[in-house]
N, C-alpha and C positions, 0 to 999 in steps of 0.2 A: 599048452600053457595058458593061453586067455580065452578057451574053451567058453567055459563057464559064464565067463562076463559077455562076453561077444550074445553068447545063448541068450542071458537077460535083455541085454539089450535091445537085442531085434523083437524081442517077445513085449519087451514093454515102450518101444515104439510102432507099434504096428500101426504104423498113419497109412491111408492108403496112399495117401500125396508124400510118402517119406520119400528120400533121395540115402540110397547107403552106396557107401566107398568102402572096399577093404584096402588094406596097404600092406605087405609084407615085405622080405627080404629076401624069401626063401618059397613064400607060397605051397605050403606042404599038401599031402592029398584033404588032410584033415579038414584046412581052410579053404579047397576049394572042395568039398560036399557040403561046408558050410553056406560059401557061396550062393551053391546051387540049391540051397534047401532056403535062404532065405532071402534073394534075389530073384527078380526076373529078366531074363533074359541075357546075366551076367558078360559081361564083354574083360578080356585081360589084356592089360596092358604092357607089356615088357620089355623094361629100360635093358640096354646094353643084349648081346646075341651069344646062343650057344648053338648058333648054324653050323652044319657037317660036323658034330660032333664033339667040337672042341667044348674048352671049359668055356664059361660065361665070359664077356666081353663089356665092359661101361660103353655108353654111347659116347662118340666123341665130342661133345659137350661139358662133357663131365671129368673134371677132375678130380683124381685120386691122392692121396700118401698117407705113406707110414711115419708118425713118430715112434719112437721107440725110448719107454723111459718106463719110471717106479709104479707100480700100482696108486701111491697115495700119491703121486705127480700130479695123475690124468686129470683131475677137474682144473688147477690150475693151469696149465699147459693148455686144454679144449678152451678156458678161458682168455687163457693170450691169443691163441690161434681166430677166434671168433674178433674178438678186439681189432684184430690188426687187418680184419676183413670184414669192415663194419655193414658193406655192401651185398655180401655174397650169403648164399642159402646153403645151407648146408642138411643132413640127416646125421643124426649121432643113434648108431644102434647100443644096444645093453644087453645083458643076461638077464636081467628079472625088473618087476614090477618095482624092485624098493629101489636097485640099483637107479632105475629112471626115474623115482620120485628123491633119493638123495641129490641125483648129478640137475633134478631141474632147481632145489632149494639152494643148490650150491653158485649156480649161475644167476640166481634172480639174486643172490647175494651181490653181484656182480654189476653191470651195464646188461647183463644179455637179458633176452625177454623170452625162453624158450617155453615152447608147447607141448605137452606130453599126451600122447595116445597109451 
């Protein structure tokens, strides 16, 4: 997916004093040969457990839930939800590139101030 960009980027920061962070969701093999080709000494960090086998597990820190509603609801609804939790940190994943640059111009519309990677 963000192959491509990730690639320029490292290629066109090459500070030797640069600090990179990946973040995923999912951490597929792809992103970490990435990783490992353009970090040194890469350390991973992994929220929640899939110890003995089971599925993945959230740390218990971390609160979960499901809304369940229309496609054209969501930015609405992630809007109220954020509102009414003016304190809290949240992560909102997406399918694509535009999807996260629609859902960020849709909340700056908003009170929210979100950040897009």
């Amino acid at each position: 997916g963000f192959e491509p960009q990730i690639r320029r980027l490292a290629t066109e920061a090459s500070l030797p004093s640069r600090q990179t962070a990946m973040f995923s969701a999912t951490f597929p093999e792809s992103m970490q040969r990435l990783a490992d080709e353009f970090m040194r000494a890469p350390v991973q960090v992994r929220i929640g457990s899939n110890s003995g086998g089971g599925p993945p597990r959230a740390g218990a820190t971390v609160e979960q839930g499901v809304v369940f509603c229309e496609e054209r609801e969501k930015p609405r609804i992630l809007a109220s939800l954020l509102r009414n939790r003016p304190r809290s940190r949240c992560i909102v994943f997406v399918a694509t590139k535009r999807a996260c640059h629609e859902l960020a111009r849709s909340l700056r519309g908003g009170k929210a101030g979100p950040g897009r990677v």
